[in-house]
N, C-alpha and C positions, 0 to 999 in steps of 0.2 A: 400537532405538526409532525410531518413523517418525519424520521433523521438521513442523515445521508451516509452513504458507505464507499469505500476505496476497497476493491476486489482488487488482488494481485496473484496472478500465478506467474511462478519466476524458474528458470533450471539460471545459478549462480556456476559461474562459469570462470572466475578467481577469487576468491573467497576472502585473502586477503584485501586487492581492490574494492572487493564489495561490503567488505568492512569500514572503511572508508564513506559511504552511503547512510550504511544502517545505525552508525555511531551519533548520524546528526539529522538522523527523523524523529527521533521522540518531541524534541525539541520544536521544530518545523508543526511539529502535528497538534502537539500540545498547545499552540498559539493560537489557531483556532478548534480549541474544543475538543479535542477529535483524541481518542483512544484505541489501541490496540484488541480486538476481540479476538483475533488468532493471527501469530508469530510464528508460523514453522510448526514445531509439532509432531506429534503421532497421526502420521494419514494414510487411508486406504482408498485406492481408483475404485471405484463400485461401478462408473458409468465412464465409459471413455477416456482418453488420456490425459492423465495429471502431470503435471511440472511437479520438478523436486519442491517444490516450496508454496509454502500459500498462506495469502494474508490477509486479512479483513480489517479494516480502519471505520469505526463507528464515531461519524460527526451529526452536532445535534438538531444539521437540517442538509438537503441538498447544497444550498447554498454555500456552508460552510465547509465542504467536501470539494466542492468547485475553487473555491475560494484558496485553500489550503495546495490544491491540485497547482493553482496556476499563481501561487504567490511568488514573489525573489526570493525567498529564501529557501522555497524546495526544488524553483530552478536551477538555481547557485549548486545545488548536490544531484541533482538528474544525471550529470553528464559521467559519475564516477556508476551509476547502476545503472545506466546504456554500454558503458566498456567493459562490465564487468557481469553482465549479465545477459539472459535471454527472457523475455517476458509479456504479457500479456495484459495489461489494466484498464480496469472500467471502474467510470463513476456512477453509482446508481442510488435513485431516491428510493427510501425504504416505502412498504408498505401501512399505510397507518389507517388500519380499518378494523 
């Protein structure tokens, strides 16, 4: 079974407020499955333009990635990384071939 992925490119735009977001996803992500494979980081644009920030969320199907995306508990903290941030997110099922 493919797993599923949370692609985020973010330019954080008060860092404090957006602290406030990032303090209460591990938690939210962890409830369904789902693990951090890149947090920020050392990054280079090679192709087109990058947002200061970039993140990849590894859950163990689509499903659980959808799931996680649109639960109450990562709604409940959405609205502190829409005021505190600029950004870009997609759900996508991995390739499993």
């Amino acid at each position: 079974m493919a797993k599923g992925y949370v692609i985020a490119r973010i330019d954080v735009d008060d860092p404090e407020a957006y602290a406030l977001y990032t303090a209460r996803t591990p938690e939210a992500i962890a409830a369904f499955g789902g693990r951090f494979l890149v947090r920020g980081g050392a990054q280079r644009a090679a192709e087109g333009a990058a947002r200061g920030r970039q993140v990849v969320i590894e859950f163990p199907d689509y499903a659980a990635a959808c799931a996680f995306y649109d639960s109450d508990a990562y709604r409940a903290i959405l609205p502190f990384a829409w005021a505190a941030s600029t950004r870009d997110l997609v759900l996508v099922e991995g390739f499993d071939g």
